[in-house]
N, C-alpha and C positions, 0 to 999 in steps of 0.2 A: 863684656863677653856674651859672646849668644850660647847660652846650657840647651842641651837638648828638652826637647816639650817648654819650650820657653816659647812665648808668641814673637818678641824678638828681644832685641842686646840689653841685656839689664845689667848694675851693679850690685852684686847680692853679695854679704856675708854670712854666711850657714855654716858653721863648724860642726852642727851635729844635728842628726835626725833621727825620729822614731823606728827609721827600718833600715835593711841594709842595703838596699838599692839605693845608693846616695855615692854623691863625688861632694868632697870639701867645695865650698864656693867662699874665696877670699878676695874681694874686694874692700880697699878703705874706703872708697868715695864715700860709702852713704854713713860711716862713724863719724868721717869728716864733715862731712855735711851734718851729722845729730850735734856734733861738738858748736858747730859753727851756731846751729838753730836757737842751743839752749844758752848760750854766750847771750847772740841779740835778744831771745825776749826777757833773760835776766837784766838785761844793760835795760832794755824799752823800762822796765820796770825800775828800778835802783837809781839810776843815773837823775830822772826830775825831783823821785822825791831827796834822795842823798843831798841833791848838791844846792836846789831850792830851802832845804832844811837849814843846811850850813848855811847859807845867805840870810835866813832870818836869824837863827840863834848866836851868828857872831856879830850882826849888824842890829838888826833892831830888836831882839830880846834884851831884858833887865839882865843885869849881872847876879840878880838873887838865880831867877828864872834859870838861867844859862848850867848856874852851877846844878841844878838837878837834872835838866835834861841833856845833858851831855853826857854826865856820867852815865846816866840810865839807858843812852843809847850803844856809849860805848861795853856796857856791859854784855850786850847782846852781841858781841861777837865771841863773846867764849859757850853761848852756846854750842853743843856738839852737833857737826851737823847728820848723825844718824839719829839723832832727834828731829831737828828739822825734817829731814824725810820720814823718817816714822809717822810725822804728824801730817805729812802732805800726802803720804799714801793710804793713809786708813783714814783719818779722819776731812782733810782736805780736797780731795779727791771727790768723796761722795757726797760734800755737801754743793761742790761747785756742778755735780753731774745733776742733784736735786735741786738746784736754784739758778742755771744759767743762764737764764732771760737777766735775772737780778743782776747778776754777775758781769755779762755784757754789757748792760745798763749803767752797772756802777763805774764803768768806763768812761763813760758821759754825762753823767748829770750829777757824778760825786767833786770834779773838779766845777763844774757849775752852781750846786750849792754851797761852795765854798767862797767863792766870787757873788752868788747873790747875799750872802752869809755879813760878806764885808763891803755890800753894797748898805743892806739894810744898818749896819753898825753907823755908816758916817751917816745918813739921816736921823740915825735918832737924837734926841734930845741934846744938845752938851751937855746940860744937869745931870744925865744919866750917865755919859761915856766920861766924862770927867773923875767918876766916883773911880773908874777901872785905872789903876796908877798905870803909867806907858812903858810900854815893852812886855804888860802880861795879856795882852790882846790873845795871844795864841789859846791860855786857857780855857777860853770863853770858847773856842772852834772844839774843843772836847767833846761835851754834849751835843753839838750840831752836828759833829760828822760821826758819832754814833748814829740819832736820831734818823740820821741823812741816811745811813747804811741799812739799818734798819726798815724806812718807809721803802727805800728803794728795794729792799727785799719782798716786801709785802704789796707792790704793784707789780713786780715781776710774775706772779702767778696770775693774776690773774691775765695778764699782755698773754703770756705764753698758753693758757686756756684757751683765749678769743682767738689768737693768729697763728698758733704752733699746735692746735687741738690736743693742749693739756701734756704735749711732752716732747721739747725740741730738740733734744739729742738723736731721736728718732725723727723728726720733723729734715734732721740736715741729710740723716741719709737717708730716705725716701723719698723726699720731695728732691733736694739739691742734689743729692749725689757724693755730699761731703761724707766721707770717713769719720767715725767721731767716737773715741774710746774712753775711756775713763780717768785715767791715766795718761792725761793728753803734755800737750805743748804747755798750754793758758794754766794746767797746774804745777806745772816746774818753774815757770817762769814767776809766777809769785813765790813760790816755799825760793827758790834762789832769788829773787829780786830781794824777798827779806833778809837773806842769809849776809847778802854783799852789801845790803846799804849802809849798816852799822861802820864798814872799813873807808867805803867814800865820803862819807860825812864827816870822820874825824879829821881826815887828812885833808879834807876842804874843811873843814870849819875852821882847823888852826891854820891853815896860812892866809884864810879873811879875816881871823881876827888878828895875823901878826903886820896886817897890813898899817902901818904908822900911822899915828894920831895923828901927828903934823899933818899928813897929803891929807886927810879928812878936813880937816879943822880948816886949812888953807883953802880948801874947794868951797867948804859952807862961808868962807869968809868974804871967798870973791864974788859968793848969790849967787850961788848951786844949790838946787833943793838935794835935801838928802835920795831919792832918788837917782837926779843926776852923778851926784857925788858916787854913788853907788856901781853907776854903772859906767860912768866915764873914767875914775880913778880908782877904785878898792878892788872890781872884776878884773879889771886889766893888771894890776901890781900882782895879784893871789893868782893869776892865771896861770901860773907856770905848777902852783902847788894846786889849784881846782883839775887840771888835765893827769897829774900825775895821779891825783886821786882817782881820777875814770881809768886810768891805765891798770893800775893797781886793782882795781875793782873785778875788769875786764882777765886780768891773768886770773883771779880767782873763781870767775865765772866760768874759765875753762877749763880749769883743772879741776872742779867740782864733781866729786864720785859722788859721794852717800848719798845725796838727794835726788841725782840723776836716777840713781840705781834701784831707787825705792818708790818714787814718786810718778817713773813712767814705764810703758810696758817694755820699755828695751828693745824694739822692734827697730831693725835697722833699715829703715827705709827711706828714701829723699824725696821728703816732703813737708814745704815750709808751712803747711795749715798749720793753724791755731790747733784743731781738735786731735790730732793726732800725734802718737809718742814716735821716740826715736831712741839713738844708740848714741852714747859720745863714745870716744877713744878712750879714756880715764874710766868708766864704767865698763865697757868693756875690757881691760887689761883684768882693772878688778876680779869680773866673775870667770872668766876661761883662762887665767895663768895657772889657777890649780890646777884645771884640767887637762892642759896639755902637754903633749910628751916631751923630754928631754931632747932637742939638737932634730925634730921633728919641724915639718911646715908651721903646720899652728904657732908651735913654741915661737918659731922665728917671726914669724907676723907678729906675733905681739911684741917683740920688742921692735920689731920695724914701727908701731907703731906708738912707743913709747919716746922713740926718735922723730917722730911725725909732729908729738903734742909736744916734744921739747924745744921745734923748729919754732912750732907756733909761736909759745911764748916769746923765745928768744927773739922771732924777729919783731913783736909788735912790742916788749922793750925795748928795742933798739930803735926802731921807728920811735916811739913816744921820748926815748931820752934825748936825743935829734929835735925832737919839734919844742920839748920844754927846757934845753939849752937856747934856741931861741928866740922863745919867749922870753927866759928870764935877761937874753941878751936885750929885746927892743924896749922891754918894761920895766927894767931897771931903774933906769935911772928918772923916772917919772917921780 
């Protein structure tokens, strides 16, 4: 709609203003579109590490190993998640806005010293890697990807001194032109990548690990390295319970209030940058059904859009139950 003193047609939703010279402005697009944003970079984030997780903890971790870190992961879904946002808007928030060279950084050179990490492991000695019994290799990556997190924090200021003159959040909008608030995308997308990955690791870990000893054992039999074996017969047999896990992940990801609500500035606007906040449909219901009037517009948009995010869901389980019928149809019988 083009609103008067508008330069031209925008989608705005404004239910209320500081003055009274104001007309209600209800459009969904840009909820739809905050709902849509904080989904994928929940999913960008949850989905490698969740489902990489379950592929080493039911495949090549020890059964000691497995029994602690399973538990311990699946614990972490009864966190509350107005906890989780509590801690991505007060304290998550301002450390990513005070470190974000680091933070960028760790994008890129945190899955690379993990890969140099287990570069250096197979050169070293046998005499040494032999003492470490097999399947507790993970262990050993604990202190490395602290130390990793860490260094890479501590090069970050100085990158950001020499090429973003000591402060980059200001560096994107002056120099580039980016929008960049506090309260952004890059901080929901972790506080939820964390929140969801606890749910897609269980549900992929156990259908890799229910994947039959026999198809394993038959594969390393016929001179399949476990790799092969890994990725020609265990990913393909668990693939129908690995996709339902991202499915499952992905309704949670969007029907997520608390963290949405608390972690970004709620600004309903469409725009898929990193640095900037947005509105989902689920936080918005949240904060303006108190406010609105009985059998009034408002009132009714919100439940229009509570019908909106029920579509959602509904049609992308219905889509994923279609694709992992099948799967379990052609992988069956493998």
């Amino acid at each position: 709609v083009w609103y008067e003193s508008y330069e031209e047609p925008d989608y705005v939703w404004q239910s209320s203003a500081a003055n009274s010279d104001f007309e209600p402005k209800f459009s969904l697009a840009p909820l739809t579109f905050g709902t849509i944003k904080a989904a994928t970079y929940a999913m960008l984030i949850s989905v490698p590490l969740a489902v990489l997780g379950a592929i080493f903890t039911a495949y090549f971790m020890t059964q000691r190993m497995r029994t602690i870190v399973k538990p311990t992961i699946e614990v972490m879904e009864a966190l509350p998640t107005v906890v989780l946002g509590f801690l991505a808007g007060l304290w998550l928030a301002p450390m990513i806005d005070n470190n974000l060279a680091g933070v960028l950084l760790c994008i890129v050179l945190l899955p690379a010293s993990m890969v140099l990490a287990s570069y250096v492991w197979h050169v070293l000695p046998q005499s040494l890697t032999r003492r470490v019994p097999p399947g507790w290799e993970a262990a050993l990556l604990m202190p490395v990807l602290v130390f990793s997190v860490w260094l890479i924090f501590q090069i970050g200021h100085p990158i950001e001194a020499a090429f973003f003159g000591g402060d980059m959040p200001n560096w994107l909008s002056n120099e580039l032109g980016i929008s960049y608030e506090q309260r952004n995308s890059l901080v929901v997308g972790i506080a939820m990548g964390f929140a969801v990955t606890p749910n897609i690791f269980s549900i992929a870990e156990d259908a890799i690990f229910s994947v039959p000893k026999s198809l394993t054992s038959g594969s390393l039999a016929l001179g399949a390295t476990p790799w092969q074996t890994l990725i020609g017969v265990v990913l393909l047999t668990a693939s129908p319970g690995i996709f339902s896990a991202i499915m499952i992940g992905l309704g949670r990801a969007v029907g997520e209030t608390m963290i949405v609500l608390m972690a970004t500035g709620n600004t309903a606007v469409m725009d898929f940058s990193l640095f900037t906040g947005f509105r989902t449909l689920a936080a918005n219901i949240g904060v303006e059904m108190p406010e609105a009037g009985v059998g009034e517009t408002h009132y009714r948009l919100l439940f229009l859009s509570a019908l909106v995010l029920f579509a959602f869901t509904f049609f992308f389980n219905t889509i994923a139950e279609l694709v992992r019928q099948r799967l379990r149809e052609k992988y069956q019988t493998i």
